[in-house]
C-alpha positions in Angstrom: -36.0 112.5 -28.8 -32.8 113.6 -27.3 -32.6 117.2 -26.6 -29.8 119.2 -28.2 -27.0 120.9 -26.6 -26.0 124.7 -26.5 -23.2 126.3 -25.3 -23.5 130.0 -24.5 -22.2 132.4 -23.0 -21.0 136.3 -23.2 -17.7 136.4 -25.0 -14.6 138.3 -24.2 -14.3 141.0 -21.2 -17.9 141.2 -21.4 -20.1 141.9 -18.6 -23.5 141.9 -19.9 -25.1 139.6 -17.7 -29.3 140.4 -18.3 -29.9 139.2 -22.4 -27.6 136.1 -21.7 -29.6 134.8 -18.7 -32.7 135.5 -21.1 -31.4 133.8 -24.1 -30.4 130.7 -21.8 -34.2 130.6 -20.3 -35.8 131.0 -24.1 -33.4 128.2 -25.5 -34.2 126.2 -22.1 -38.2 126.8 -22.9 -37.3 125.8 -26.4 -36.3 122.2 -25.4 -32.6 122.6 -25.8 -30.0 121.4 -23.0 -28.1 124.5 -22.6 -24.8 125.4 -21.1 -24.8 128.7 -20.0 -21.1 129.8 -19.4 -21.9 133.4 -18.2 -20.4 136.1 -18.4 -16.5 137.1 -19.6 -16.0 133.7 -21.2 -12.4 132.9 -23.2 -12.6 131.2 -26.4 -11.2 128.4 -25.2 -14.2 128.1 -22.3 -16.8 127.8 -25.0 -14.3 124.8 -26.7 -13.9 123.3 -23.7 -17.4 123.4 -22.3 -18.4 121.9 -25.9 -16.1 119.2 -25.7 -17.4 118.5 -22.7 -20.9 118.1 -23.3 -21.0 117.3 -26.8 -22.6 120.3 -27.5 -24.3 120.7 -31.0 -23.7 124.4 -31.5 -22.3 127.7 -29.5 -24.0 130.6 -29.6 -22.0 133.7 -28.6 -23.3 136.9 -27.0 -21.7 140.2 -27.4 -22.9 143.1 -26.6 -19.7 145.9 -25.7 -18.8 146.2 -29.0 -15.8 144.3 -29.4 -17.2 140.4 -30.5 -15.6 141.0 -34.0 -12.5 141.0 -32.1 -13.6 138.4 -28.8 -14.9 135.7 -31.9 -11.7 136.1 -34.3 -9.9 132.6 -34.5 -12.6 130.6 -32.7 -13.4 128.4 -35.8 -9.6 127.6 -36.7 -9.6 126.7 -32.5 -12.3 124.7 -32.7 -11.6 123.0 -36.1 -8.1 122.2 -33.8 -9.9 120.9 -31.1 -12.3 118.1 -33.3 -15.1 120.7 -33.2 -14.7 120.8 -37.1 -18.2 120.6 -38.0 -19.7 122.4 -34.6 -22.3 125.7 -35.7 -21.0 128.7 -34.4 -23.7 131.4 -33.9 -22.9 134.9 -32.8 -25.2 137.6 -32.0 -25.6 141.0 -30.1 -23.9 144.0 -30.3 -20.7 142.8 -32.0 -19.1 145.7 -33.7 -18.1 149.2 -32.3 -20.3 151.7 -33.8 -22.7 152.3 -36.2 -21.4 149.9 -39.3 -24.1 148.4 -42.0 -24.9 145.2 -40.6 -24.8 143.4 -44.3 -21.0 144.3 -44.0 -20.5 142.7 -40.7 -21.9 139.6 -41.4 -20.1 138.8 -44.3 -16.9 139.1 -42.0 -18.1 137.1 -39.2 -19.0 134.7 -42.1 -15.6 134.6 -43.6 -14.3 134.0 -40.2 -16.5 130.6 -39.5 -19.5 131.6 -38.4 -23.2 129.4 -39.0 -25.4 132.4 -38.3 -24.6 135.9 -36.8 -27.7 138.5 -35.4 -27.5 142.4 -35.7 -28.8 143.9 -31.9 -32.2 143.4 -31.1 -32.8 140.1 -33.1 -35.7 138.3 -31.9 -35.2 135.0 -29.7 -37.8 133.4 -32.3 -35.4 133.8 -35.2 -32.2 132.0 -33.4 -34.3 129.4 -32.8 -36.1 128.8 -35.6 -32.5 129.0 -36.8 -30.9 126.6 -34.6 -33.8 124.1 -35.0 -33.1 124.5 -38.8 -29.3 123.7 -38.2 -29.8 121.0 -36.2 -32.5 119.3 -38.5 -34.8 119.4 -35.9 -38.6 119.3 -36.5 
């Protein structure tokens, strides 16, 4: 079977370099194809990187607070682009402060978004997620 394709990276003016390279390796170990953007990645990276490979979901990483912000606008972009149907995932720490996470992912989910993870979500659940997705068995 062909192996699926991930795009991820760290969104925004984000630096955080450690929990994206470790995400990339457990999605890699997890028989995806993934795409690994890095670090400080514009919303139209991720698009374009998708396009590119014919990527089967994104999964954005956050984890300076301001994802809310970095991930408004990406589904509308990507609906624009012919990603209309693509998964968006988002996880990390993707809101400034302490907010109740129930809260927060109601608005990432009014804004597009598949799935979205409160900090310190196990790998194991994104997966199991993606696999879920992505009807794979």
């Amino acid at each position: 079977m062909e192996k699926k394709t991930i795009v991820t990276g760290v969104i925004g003016a984000d630096v955080h370099a450690v929990g994206n390279k470790i995400l990339a390796f457990a999605l890699d170990q997890a028989g995806f194809n993934v795409v690994n953007l890095g670090v400080m990645v514009s919303q139209e990276e991720f698009i374009a990187a998708a396009i590119e490979t014919n990527a089967d979901a994104i999964l954005v990483s956050s984890l300076y607070g301001h994802g809310e912000i970095d991930c408004n606008g990406l589904r509308e972009k990507c609906n624009e682009a012919g990603l209309k149907d693509i998964p968006l995932l988002a996880g990390g720490n993707i809101v400034v402060g302490k907010q109740e996470f129930s809260e927060v992912e109601k608005r990432f989910i009014a804004m597009g978004f598949t799935k979205v993870y409160p900090p310190g979500t196990q790998i194991e659940t994104t997966i199991a997620d993606l696999n879920e997705i992505l009807g794979i068995k």
